[in-house]
C-alpha positions in Angstrom: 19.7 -18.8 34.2 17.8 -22.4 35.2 19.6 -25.0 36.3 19.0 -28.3 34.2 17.2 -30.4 37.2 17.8 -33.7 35.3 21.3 -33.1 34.4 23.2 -35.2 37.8 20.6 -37.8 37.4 21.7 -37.7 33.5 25.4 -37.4 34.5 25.5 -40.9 36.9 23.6 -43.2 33.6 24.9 -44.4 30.6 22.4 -43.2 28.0 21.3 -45.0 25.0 21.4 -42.8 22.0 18.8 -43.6 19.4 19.6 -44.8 16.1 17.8 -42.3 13.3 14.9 -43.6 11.4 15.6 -44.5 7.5 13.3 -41.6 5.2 10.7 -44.3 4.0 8.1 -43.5 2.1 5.6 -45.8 -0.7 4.2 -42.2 -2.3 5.7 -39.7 -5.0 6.7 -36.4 -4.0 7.3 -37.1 0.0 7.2 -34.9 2.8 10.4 -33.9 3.8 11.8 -33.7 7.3 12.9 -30.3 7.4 17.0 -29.8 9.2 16.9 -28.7 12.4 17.9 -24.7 12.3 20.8 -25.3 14.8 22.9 -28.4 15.8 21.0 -31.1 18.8 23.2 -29.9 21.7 22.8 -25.9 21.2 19.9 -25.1 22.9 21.7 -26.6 26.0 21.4 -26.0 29.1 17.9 -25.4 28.9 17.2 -28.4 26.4 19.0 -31.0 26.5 20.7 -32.9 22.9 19.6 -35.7 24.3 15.6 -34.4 24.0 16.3 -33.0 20.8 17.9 -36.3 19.8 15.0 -38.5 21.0 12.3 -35.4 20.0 13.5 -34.8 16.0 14.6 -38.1 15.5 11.9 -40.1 16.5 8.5 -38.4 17.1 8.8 -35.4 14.2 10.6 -37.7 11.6 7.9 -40.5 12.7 5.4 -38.4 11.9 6.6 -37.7 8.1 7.4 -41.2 7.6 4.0 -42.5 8.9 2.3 -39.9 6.6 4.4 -40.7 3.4 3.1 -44.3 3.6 -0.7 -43.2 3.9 -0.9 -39.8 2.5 -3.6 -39.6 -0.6 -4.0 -37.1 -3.4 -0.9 -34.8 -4.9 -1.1 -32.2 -2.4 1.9 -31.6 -0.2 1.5 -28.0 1.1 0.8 -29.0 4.8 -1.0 -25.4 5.8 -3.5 -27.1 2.9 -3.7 -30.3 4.4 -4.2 -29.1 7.9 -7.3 -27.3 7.1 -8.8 -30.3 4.5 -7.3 -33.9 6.3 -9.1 -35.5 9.1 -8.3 -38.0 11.6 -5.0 -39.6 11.4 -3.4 -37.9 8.3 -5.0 -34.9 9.8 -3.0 -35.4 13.0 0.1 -36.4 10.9 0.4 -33.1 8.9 -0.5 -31.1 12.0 2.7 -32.8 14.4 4.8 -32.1 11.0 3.8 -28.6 11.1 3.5 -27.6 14.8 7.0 -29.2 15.0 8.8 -27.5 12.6 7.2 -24.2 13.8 8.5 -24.9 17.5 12.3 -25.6 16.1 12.1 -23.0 14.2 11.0 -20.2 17.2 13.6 -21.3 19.5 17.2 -20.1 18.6 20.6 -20.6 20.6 21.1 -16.9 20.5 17.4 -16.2 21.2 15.8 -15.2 24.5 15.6 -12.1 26.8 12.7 -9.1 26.1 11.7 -8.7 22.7 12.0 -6.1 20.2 10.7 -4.8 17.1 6.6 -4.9 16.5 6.2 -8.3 18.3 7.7 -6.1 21.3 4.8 -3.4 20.8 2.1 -5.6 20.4 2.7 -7.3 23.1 2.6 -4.4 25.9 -0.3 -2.4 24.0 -2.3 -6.4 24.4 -0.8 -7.1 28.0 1.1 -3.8 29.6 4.2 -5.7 30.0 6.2 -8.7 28.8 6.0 -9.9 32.4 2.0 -9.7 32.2 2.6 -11.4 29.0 5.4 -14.4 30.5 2.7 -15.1 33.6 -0.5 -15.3 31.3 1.5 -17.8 28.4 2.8 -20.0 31.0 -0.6 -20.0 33.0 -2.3 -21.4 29.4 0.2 -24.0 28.9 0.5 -25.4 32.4 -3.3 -25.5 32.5 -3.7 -27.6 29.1 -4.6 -30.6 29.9 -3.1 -34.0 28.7 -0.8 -33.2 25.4 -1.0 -30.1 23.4 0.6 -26.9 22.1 0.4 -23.1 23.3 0.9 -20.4 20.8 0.8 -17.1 20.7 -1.3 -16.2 17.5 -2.3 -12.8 15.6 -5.8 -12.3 14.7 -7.6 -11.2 11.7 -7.8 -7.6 13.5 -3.8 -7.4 13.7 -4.5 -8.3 17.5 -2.0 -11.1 19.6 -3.6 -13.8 21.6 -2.4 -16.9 23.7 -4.5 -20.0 23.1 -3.9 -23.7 23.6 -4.4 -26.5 21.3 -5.1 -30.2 22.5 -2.9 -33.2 20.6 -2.2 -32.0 17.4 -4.6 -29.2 16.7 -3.1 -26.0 14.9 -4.6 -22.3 15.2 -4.6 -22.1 11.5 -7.8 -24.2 11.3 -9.1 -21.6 13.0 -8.2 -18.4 11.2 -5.4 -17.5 13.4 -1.9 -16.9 12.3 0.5 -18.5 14.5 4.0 -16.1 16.0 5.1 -18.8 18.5 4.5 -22.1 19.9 5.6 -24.4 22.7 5.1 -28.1 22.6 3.5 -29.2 26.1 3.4 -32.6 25.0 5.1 -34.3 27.6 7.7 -35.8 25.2 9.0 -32.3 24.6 10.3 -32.1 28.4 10.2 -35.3 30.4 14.1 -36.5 29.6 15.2 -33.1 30.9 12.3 -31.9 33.4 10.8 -35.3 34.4 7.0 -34.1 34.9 7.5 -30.4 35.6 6.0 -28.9 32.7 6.0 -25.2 35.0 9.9 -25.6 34.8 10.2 -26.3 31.6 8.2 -23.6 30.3 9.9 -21.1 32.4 13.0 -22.5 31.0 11.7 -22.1 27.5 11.5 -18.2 27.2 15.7 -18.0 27.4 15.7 -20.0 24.0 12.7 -18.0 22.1 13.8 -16.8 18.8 12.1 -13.3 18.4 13.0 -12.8 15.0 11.3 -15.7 13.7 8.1 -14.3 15.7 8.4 -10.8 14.1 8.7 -12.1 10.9 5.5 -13.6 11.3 3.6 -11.2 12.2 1.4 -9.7 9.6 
């Protein structure tokens, strides 16, 4: 549906593909990089392999490496660790987490209206998906600098849109997360240059709506 706006100037450069970072780790029991649900290039046109190369491959699995060499204590459940680390182990876990839940809620057969409860919920909170579309991409263009927007249930059974700055996570907060899109600037620049508006319009043909049902409580 979107044309890739990056994909001529792509087309006319040789691109350097990045070499994948060694697993390192100087604790026992590492964190694991979790696979990526689908191959690099199959979320294509709308995200590029080459983002997903340069995104997995050196900010996600940096972040597990980093924390595997600084990481104190036995526990390894990172929905624990996000609610008891601070500063930069707590940032760590967080970019592990948030990351794997934004691979995971896209899908190469995803996109379109949803269905199922996430379908009702959304039209009882917003009246239609459209409502819905215009008020998530409002919240993740506005959120300044790096961050995350994520559609999250409450304790109530309710949905909500909210951002997070950096590396902050709903969870800390008593929110259960459905959905998230990384507007960290890394997630979009290769293909979308600085036009975070495109990208997350873009977004919504790759959402995996099964993964969000299945989240929901």
């Amino acid at each position: 549906m979107f044309a890739n706006i990056a994909r001529a100037t792509r087309a006319a450069t040789v691109r350097a593909v990045p070499v994948r970072a060694a697993a390192y780790s100087t604790i026992a029991n590492p964190i694991t990089l979790p696979p990526l649900p689908y191959e690099k290039h199959a979320l294509e046109p709308h995200i590029s392999r080459e983002t997903l190369e340069y995104h997995y491959e050196k900010h996600h699995r940096g972040y597990v490496n980093k924390l595997n060499t600084q990481l104190e204590g036995d526990e390894r459940d990172l929905t624990v660790l996000i609610k008891t680390l601070t500063g930069g182990n707590f940032n760590l876990a967080a970019q592990i987490y948030n990351h794997t839940f934004y691979w995971e809620g896209m899908s190469p057969n995803g996109g379109g209206e949803p269905t199922g409860k996430v379908a009702t919920l959304i039209k009882k909170q917003w009246g239609s998906f459209d409502n819905f579309v215009d008020e998530f991409n409002k919240v993740g263009v506005a959120t300044f600098g790096s961050g995350w927007v994520w559609l999250v249930q409450e304790a109530n059974g309710s949905l909500k849109i909210v951002s997070t700055s950096n590396a902050d996570c709903p969870i800390r907060t008593g929110q259960k997360p459905i959905l998230t899109c990384d507007v960290w600037e890394h997630a979009y620049y290769i293909d979308y240059r600085h036009d975070r508006p495109k990208y997350l319009s873009t977004w919504w043909n790759v959402v995996n709506w099964d993964f969000a049902n299945k989240n929901l409580n």
